[in-house]
Each structure stands twice: as structure tokens, then as C-alpha cells.
ZAKOLZA-159656 format. One line per 4 residues: number of its first residue (from 1); their letters; for each residue z, x, y of N, C-alpha, C. Coordinates in steps of 0.001 Angstrom, whole numbers, plus 500000, padded with zeros to 6 digits. Layout:
REM ZAKOLZA-159656
NUM) a) Z,X,Y,Z,X,Y,Z,X,Y ~ ...
//
This chain:
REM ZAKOLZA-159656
1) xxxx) 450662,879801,272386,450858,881118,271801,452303,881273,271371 ~ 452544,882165,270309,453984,882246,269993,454241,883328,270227 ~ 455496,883715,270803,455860,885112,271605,456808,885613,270423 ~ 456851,887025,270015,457825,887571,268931,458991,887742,269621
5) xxxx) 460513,887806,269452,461502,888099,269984,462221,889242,269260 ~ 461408,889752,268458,461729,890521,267370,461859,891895,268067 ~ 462422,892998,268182,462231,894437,268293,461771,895065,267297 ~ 460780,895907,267450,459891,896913,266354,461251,897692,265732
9) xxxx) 462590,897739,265534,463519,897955,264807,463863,897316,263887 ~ 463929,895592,264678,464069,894583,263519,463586,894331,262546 ~ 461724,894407,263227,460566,894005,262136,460363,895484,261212 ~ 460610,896774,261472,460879,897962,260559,462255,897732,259239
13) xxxx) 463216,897144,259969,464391,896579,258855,463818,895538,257968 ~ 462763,894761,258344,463057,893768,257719,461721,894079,256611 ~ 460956,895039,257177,459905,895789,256165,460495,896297,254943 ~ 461226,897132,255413,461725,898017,254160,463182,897111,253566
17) xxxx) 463782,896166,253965,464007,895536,253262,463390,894432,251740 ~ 461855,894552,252403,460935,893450,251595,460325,894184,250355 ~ 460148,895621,250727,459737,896949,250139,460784,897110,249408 ~ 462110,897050,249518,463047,897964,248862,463322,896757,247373
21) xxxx) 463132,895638,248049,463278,893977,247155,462434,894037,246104 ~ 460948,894329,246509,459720,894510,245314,459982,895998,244207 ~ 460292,896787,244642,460993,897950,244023,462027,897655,243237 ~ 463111,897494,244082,464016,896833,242706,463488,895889,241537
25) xxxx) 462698,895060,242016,462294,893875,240929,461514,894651,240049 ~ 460137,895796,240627,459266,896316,239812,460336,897549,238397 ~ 461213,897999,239049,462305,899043,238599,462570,898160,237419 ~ 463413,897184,237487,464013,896624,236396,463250,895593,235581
29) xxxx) 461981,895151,235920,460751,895139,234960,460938,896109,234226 ~ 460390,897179,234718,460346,898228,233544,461187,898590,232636 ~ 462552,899080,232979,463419,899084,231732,463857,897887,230967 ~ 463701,896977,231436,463737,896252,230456,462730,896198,229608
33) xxxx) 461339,896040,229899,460431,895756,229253,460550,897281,228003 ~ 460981,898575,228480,461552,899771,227638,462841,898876,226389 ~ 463955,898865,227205,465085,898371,226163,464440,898046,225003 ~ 463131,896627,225253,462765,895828,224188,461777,896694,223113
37) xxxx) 461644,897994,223786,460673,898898,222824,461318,899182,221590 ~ 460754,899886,220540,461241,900329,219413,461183,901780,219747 ~ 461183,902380,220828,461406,904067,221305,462785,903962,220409 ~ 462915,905483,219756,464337,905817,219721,464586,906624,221152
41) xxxx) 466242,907819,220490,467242,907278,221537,466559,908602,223049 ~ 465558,909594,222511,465375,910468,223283,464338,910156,223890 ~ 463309,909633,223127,461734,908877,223665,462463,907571,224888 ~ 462923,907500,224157,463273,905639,225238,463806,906429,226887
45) xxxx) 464698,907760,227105,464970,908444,228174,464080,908982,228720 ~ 462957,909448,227822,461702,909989,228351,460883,908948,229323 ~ 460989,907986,228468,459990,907454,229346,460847,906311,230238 ~ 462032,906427,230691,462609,905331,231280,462565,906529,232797
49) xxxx) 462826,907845,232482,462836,909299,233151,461282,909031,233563 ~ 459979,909199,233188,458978,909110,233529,458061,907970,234200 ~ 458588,906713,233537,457644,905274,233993,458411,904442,234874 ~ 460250,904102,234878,460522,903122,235540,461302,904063,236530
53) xxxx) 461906,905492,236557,462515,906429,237756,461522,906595,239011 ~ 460274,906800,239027,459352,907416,240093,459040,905503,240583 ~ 459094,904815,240336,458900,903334,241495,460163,903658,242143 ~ 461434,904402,241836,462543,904317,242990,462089,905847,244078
57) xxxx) 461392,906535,243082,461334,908081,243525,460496,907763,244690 ~ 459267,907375,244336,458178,907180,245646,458521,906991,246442 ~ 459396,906225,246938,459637,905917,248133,460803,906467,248497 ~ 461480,906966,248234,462861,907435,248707,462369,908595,249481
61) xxxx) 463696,908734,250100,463071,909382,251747,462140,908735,253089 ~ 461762,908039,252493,460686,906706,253698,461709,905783,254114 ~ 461782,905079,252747,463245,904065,252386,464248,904394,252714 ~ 465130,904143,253579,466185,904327,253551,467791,903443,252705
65) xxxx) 467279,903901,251519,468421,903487,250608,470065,903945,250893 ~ 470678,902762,250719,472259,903387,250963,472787,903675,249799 ~ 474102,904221,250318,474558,904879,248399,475056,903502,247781 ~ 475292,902434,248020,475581,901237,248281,474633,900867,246773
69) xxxx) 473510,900736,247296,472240,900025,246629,472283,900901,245501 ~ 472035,902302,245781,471587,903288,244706,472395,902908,243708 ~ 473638,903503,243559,474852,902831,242993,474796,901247,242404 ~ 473977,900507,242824,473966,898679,242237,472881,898999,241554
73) xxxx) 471210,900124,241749,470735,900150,240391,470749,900765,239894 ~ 471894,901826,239633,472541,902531,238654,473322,901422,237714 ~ 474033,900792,237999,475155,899699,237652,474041,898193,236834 ~ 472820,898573,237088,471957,897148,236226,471398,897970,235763
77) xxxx) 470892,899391,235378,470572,900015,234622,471293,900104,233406 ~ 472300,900330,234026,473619,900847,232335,473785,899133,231957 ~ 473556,897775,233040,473856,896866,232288,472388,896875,230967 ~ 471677,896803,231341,470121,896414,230596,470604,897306,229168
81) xxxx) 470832,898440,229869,470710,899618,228541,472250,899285,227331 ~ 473388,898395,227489,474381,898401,227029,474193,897480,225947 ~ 472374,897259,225870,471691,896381,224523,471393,897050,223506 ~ 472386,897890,223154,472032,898844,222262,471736,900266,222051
85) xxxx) 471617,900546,223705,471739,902163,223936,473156,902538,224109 ~ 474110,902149,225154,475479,902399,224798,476241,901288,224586 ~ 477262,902297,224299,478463,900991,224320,479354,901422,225490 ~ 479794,899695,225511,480585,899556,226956,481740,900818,227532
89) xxxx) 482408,901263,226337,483721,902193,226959,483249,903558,227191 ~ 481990,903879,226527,481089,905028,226654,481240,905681,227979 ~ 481466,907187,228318,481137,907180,229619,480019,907471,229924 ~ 480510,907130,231353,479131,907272,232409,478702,908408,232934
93) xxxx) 479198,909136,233610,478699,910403,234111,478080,911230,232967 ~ 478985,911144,231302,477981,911325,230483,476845,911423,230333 ~ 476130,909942,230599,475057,909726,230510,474039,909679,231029 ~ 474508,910804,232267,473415,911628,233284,473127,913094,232907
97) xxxx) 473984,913308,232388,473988,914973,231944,472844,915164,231472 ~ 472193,916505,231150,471115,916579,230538,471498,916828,228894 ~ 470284,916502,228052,470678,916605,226866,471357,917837,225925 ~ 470567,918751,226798,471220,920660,226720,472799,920764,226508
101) xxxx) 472987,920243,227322,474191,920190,227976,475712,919357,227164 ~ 474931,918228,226587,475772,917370,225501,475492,915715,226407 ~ 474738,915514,227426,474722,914080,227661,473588,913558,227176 ~ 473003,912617,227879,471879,911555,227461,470161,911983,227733
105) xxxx) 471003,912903,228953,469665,912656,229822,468574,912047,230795 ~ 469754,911027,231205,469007,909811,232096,468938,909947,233233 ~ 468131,910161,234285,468725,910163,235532,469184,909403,236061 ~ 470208,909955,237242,470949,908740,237678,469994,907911,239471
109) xxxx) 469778,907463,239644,468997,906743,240522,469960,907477,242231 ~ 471026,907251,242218,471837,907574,242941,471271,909431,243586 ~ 471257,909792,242749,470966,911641,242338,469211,911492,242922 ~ 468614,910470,242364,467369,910949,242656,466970,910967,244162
113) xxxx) 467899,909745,244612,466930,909343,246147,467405,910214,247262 ~ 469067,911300,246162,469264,912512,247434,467948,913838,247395 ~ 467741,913941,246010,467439,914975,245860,465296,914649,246867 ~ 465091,913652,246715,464006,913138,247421,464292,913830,248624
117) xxxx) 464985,912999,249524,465751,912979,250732,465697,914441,251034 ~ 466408,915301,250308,466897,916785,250469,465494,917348,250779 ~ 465132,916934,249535,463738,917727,249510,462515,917529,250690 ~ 462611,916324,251525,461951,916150,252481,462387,916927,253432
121) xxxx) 463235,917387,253994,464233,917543,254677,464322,919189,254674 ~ 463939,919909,253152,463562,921408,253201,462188,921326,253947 ~ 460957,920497,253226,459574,920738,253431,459623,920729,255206 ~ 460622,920172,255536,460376,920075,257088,460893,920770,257912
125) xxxx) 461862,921202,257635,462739,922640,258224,462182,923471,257476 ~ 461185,924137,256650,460071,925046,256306,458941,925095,256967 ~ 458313,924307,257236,457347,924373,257429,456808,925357,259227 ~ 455776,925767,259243,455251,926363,260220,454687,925391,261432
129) xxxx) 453973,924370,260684,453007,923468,261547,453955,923267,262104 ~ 453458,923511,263658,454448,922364,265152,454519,920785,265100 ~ 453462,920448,264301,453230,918877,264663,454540,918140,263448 ~ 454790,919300,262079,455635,918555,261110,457181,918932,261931
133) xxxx) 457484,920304,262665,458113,920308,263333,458695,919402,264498 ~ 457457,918856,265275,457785,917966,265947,458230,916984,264962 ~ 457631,916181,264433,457852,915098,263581,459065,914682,263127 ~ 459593,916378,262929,460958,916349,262112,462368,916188,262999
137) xxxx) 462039,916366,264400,462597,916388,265977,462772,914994,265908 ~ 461909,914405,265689,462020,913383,266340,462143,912063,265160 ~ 462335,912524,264146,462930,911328,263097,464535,911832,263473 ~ 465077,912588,263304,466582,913526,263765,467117,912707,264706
141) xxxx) 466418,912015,265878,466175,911403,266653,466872,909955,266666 ~ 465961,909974,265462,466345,908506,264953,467375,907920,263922 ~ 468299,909016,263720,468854,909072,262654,468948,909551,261146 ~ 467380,909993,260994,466953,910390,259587,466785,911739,259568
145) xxxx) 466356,912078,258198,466160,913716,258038,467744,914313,258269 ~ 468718,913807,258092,470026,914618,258888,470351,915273,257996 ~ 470162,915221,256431,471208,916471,255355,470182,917847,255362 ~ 471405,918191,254930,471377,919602,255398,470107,920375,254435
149) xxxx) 469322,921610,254211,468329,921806,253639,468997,922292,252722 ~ 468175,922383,251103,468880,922955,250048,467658,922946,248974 ~ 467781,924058,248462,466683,924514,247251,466467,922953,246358 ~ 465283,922828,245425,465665,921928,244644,466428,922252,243105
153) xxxx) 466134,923564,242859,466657,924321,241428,468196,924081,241732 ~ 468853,924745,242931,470107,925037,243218,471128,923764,243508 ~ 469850,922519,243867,470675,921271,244044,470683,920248,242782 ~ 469481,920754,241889,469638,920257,240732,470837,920385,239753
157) xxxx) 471251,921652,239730,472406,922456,239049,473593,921966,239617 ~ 473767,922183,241018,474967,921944,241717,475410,920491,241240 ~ 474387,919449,240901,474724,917997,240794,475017,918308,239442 ~ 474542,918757,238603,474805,918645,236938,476384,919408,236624
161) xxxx) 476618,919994,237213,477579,920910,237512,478680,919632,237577 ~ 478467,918912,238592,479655,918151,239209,479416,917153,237793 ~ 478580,916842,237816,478809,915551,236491,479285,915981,235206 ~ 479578,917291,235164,479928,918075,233511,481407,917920,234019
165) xxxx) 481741,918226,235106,483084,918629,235857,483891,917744,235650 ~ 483477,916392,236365,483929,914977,236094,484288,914487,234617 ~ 483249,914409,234015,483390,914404,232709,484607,914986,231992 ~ 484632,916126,231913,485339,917161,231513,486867,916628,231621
169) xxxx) 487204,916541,232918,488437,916067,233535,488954,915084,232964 ~ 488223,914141,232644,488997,912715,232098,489622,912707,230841 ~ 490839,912256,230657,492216,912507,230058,491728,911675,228627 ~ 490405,910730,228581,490001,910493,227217,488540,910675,226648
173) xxxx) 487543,910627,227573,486563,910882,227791,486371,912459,227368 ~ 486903,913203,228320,486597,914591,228074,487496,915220,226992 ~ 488044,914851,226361,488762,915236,225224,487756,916139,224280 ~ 486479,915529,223628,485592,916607,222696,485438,917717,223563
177) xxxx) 485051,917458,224693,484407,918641,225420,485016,919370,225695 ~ 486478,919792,226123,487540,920759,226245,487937,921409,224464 ~ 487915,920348,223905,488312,921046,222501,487053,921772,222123 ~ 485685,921841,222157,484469,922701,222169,484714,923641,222885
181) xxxx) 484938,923909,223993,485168,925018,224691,486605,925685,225030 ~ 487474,925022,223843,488646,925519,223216,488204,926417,222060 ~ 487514,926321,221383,487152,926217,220589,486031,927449,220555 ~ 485452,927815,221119,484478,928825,221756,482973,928460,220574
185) xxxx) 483064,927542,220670,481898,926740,219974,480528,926850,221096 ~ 478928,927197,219592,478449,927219,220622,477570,926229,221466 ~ 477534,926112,222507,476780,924478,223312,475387,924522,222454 ~ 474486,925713,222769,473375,925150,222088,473197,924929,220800
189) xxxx) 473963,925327,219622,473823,924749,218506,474659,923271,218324 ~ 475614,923524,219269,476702,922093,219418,475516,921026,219912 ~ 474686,920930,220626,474314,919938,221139,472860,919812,220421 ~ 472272,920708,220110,470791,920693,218786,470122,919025,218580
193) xxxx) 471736,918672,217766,471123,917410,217323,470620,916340,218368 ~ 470852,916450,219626,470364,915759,220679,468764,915525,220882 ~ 468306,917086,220938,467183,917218,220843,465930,916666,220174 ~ 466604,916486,218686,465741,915626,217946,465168,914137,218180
197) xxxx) 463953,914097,217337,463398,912845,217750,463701,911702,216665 ~ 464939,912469,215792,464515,911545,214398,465884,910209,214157 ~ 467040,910216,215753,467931,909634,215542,467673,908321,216278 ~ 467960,907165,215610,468133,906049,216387,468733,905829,217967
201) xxxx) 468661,905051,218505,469380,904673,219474,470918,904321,219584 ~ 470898,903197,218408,472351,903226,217960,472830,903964,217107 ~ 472565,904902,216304,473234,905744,215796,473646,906703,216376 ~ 472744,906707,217728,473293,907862,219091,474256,907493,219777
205) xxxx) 474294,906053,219732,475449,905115,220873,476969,905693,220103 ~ 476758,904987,218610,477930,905214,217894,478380,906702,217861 ~ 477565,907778,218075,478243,909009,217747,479113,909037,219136 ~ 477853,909018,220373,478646,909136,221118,480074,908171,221489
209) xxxx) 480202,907199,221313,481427,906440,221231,482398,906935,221121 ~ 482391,907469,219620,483269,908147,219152,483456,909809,219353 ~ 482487,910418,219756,483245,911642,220512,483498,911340,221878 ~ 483747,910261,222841,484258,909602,223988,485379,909362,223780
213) xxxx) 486068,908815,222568,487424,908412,221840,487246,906806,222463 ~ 486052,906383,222304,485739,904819,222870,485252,904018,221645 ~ 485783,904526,220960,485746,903261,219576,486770,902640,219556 ~ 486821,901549,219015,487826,900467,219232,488525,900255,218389
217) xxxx) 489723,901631,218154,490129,901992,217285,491831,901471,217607 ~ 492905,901006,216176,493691,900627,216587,495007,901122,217767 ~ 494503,902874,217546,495007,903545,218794,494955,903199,220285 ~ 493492,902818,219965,492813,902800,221464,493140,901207,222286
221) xxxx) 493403,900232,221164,493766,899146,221657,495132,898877,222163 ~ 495778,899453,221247,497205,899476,221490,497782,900171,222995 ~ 497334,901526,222911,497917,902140,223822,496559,902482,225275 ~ 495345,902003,225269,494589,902422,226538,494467,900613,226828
225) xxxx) 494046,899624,225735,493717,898643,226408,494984,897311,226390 ~ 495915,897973,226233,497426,897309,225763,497175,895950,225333 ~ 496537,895657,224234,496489,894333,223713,497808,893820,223254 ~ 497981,892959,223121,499275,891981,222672,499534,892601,221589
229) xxxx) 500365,892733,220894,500692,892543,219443,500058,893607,218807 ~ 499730,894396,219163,498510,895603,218203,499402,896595,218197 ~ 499405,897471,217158,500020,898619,216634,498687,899491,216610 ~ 499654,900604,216988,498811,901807,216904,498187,902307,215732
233) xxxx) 499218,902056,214393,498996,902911,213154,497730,902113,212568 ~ 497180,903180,211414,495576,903055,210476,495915,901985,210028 ~ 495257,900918,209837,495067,899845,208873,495280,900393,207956 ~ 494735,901477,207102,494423,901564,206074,495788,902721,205160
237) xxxx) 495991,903647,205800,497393,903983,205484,498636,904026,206162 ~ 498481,903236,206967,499758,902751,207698,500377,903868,208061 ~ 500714,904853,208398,501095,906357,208201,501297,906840,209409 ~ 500046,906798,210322,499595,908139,211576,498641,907203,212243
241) xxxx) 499338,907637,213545,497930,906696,214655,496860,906606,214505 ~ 496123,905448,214462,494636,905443,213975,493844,905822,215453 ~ 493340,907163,215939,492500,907805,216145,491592,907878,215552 ~ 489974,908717,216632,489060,908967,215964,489338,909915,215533
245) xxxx) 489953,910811,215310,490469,912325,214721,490883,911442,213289 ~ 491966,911078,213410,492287,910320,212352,491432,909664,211044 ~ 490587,908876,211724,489953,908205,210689,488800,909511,210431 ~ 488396,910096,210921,487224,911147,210295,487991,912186,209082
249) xxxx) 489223,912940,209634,489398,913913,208636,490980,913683,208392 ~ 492025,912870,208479,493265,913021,208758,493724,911539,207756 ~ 493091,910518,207270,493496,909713,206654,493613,910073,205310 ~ 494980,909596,204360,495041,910212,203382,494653,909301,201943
253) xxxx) 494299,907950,202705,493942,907096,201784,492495,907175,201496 ~ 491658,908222,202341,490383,908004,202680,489867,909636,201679 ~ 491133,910054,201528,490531,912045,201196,489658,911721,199697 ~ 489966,911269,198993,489256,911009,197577,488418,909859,197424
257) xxxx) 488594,909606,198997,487122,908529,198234,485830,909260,199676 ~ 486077,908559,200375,485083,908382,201554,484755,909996,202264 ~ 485796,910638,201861,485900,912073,202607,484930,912960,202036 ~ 485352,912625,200385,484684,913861,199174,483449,912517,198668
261) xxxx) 483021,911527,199359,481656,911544,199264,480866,911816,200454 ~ 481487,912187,201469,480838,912749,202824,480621,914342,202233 ~ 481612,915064,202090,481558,915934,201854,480498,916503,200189 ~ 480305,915484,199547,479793,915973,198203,478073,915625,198999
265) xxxx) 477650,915206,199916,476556,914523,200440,476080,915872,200942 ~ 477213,916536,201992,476865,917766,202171,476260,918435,201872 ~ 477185,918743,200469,477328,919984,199414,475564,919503,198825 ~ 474992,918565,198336,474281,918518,197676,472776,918753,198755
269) xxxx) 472709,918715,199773,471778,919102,200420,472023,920964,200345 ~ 472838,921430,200329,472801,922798,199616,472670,923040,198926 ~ 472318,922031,197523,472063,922330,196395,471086,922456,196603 ~ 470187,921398,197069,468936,920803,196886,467932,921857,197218
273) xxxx) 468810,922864,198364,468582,924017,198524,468060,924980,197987 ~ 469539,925042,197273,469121,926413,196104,468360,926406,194807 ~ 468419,924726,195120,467621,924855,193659,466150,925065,193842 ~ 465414,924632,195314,463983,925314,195634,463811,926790,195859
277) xxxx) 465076,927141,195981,464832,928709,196288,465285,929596,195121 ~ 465432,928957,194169,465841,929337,192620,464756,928779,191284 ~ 463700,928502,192348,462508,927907,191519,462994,926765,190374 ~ 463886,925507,190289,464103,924607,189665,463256,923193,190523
281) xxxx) 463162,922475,189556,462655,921089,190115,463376,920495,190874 ~ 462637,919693,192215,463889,919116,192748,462544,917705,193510 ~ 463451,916908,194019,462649,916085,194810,462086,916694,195918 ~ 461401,915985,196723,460206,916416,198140,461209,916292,199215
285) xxxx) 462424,915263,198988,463732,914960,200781,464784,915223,199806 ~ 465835,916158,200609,466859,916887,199845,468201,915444,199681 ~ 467590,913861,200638,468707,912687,200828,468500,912206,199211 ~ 467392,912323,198386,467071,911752,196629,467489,912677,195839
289) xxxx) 467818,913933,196661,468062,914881,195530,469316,914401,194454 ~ 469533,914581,193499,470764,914663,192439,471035,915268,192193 ~ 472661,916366,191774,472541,917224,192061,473187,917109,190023 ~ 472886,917972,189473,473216,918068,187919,474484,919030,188231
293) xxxx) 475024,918761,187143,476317,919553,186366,475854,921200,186592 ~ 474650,921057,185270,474977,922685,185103,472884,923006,185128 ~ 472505,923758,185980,471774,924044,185938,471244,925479,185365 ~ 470369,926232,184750,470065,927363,183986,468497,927963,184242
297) xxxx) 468056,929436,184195,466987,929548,183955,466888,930863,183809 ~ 465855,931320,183861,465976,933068,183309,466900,933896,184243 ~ 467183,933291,185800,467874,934138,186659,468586,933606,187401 ~ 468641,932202,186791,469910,932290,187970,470652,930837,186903
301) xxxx) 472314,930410,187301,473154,929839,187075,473681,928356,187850 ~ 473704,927493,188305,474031,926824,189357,474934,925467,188834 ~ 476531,925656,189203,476870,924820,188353,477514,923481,190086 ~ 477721,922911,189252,478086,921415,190331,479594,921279,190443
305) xxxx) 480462,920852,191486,481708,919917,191017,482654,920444,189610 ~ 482461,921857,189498,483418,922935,188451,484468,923504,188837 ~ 485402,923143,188275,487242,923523,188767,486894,925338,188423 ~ 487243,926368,189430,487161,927264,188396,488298,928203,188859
309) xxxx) 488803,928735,187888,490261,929792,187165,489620,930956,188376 ~ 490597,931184,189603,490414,932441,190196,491865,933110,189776 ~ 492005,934263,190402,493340,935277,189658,493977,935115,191047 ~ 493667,934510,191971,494158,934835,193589,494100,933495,193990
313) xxx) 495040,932785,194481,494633,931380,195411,493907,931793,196323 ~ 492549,930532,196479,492300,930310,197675,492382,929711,198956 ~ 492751,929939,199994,492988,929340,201150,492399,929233,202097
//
């Protein structure tokens, strides 16, 4: 016969060690097998939030995960996802925020297995039954169940709270977000475009990049990642530190070409506008529209790109 030398502590460690092993492996199956989807950038959170989060959720609170672990598949999450959902200098706490808010929307794995935890931990300091009472005595006992009880609405907030906070704070990172609320700009129309389903993944990476000030811009090399030999100033007009401020509205080599065809791109989706609401022909997507010189009809006038003689400057 073979005698165990094991203690029912050991063989419980070495359970939920074997449990916590198949979880991780099943976890990062899934997002990856997501990454390789053609989801864009809000669908792909949906369902990384819905299909590969709840294999860590289920079990948390049983499991006893350390912040240790949580934290390592937080850290192979953002690696998997850095295939095209972000980029590397991007931040992170960012990309827990909810989308309302101006982040990604992802949960963070770390966040989930407290709010599990917490939440076991109300149902059991609630409850009436003696026997969940007992139960709850005597895991306490054992070390578990120990945080303290807390709503889930109020602990949801409190965490989003701290990750806007963080964010906020950082001397390059939080730079858009203080100038928005310098700015008395408003969040929910500021953040709108999040919502939509119609933006790529990388065209979401790149925006956000660059309102992070994590484009790899000659500013950013020079003076955050001190490369050898790199100057701060624009390639292109040698002039003024090449920032993302810079290269969007502040380059002067850029105002007559690249600026006033951003800006005429604008303007012509307002045309494209008025000219359906002025009963003229126009295309079915206002991106084919063309916008003519001088348009005419019994009531109305609509001219294009016309210098015109005011008696007063405008400013």
C-alpha cells in the first residue's frame, strides 16, 4: 500500500494550483484566438469583456489568486493585444477606463478577481441563513473572506475613479485629459466617437497614441527616450519642437498643403450638407461628395473656396 505524506493543505495547494494553470492556458486561448479576429476596436472589447474575462471570473473567490498572478495576466494580455490593438508607449490604466469616460474599456483582470472576492464577501456578511453565516466564520478562519464588505455599484466607481486619477496625473500621458477639462469641454460629446462601431482597431490605436503624446515623434525621442544624436525640432520645418501639438496644427510648412486639405475635407462634408437640405444633387456618402465653385437654384446660393470683401476684419 502507498501511504500519502501529503496534508489536505498541500493536496488543496496543489489543486488550485492545477486549476489556476488550466485557466490561465484556457484565458489566453481565447484572446488570442480574438486578436486573430477581424472584430474592430469596440466589438473585439466586447467580446474579450464577455468570452475570455468570465474563465478568470468563475473562479475567483474559490481561487485564491495573488495580486502577483492577476497582474502577470494583465501583463500577457496587453502583450497579445500590442498586435495591433495598442501601441507599446500607449497607456495602461487608460485602457481600463470605460469607454464613456475616454478609455478602451477592457477590464483589467486584476479589478475583476477583487471585485469577485468583495462581492462574495458582501453575499456573506448579508445574508440571514446561519449555515452561510457559519460558513463565512469559518473560511475567516482560514484566512479567506477577510476584505472588508462593499456595494458592487460603489466599488465599481471607486476603482474607475482611481484609474481616471492615475491617468490624469501623468506628466505625459495625462496631458489631453487635463487640457479637456481645462478646457470645460464636454466628456460626452468628447468621447462619442468611442462609442461607434465603425472605427478600426488601428485607427483607434493611432488616435489614441497620439492623444497619449506616445507617437514617436522627434520630441518624444529626443527628450523622453534620450536617443543619441536626435534633435527635438520638425523634420519638416526645422523651426519648433516636433510635438503632437505641433505636427497637427502648429507646422508652418504643413498650413497650405496638408492642413487646408484636412480642413477643406471638413468643410465639404458641410457642403454635402447643405446641398441635401437645399434640394441640389449630391452623392448617397458625403466622403464622394465634390464640392462645386458656385452652386444656384430658385432659393438658395452656395458658393465654395470664395475670397470675399467684408467692410470689418475678421478674427
Amino acid at each position: 500500500a502507498v501511504v500519502s505524506t501529503q496534508s489536505t493543505g498541500e493536496v488543496d495547494q496543489i489543486l488550485h494550483q492545477e486549476m489556476k494553470t488550466k485557466i490561465r492556458t484556457e484565458y489566453t486561448r481565447r484572446v488570442k484566438r480574438l486578436i486573430n479576429s477581424r472584430l474592430n476596436s469596440k466589438n473585439l472589447v466586447t467580446a474579450i469583456n464577455t468570452w475570455a474575462i468570465p474563465v478568470i471570473r468563475y473562479g475567483a473567490g474559490i481561487l485564491e489568486w495573488t495580486a502577483a498572478e492577476t497582474k502577470g495576466l494583465d501583463m500577457i494580455t496587453r502583450k497579445i493585444l500590442r498586435g495591433g490593438f495598442m501601441k507599446s508607449n500607449s497607456d495602461i490604466d487608460r485602457l481600463y477606463v470605460s469607454r464613456k469616460m475616454g478609455g478602451r474599456g477592457l477590464q483589467r483582470i486584476e479589478d475583476v478577481v477583487v471585485r469577485e472576492e468583495i462581492g462574495l464577501v458582501t453575499f456573506f456578511n448579508n445574508s440571514a441563513d446561519s449555515r452561510i453565516r457559519a460558513l463565512h466564520a469559518a473560511m475567516k478562519e482560514e484566512g479567506m473572506m477577510n476584505k472588508p464588505p462593499e456595494s458592487a455599484e460603489v466599488l465599481k466607481e471607486r476603482m474607475e475613479t482611481e484609474l481616471i486619477e492615475k491617468w490624469k496625473n501623468k506628466v505625459l500621458h495625462g496631458r489631453f485629459l487635463k487640457q479637456l477639462e481645462e478646457g470645460g469641454c464636454d466628456p460626452d460629446a468628447t468621447w462619442a466617437w468611442l462609442n461607434k462601431e465603425s472605427l478600426s482597431r488601428y485607427t483607434e490605436a493611432d488616435v489614441f497614441a497620439a492623444q497619449d503624446q506616445a507617437t514617436r515623434t522627434n520630441w518624444l525621442r529626443a527628450t523622453i527616450q534620450k536617443e543619441a544624436g536626435m534633435t527635438e525640432k520638425c523634420r519638416i520645418c526645422n523651426q519648433h519642437n516636433e510635438s503632437v501639438e505641433h505636427i497637427l496644427n502648429g507646422c508652418t510648412k504643413l498650413a497650405n498643403g496638408d492642413y487646408k486639405h484636412r480642413h477643406d475635407r471638413v468643410a465639404a462634408a458641410l457642403h454635402w450638407g447643405m446641398c441635401k437640405d437645399s434640394g441640389f444633387p449630391t452623392e448617397s456618402k458625403w466622403w464622394s461628395h465634390y464640392a462645386e465653385k458656385v452652386l444656384e437654384n430658385d432659393k438658395y446660393n452656395i458658393l465654395w473656396d470664395f475670397h470675399i470683401q467684408t467692410d470689418n476684419p475678421i478674427e
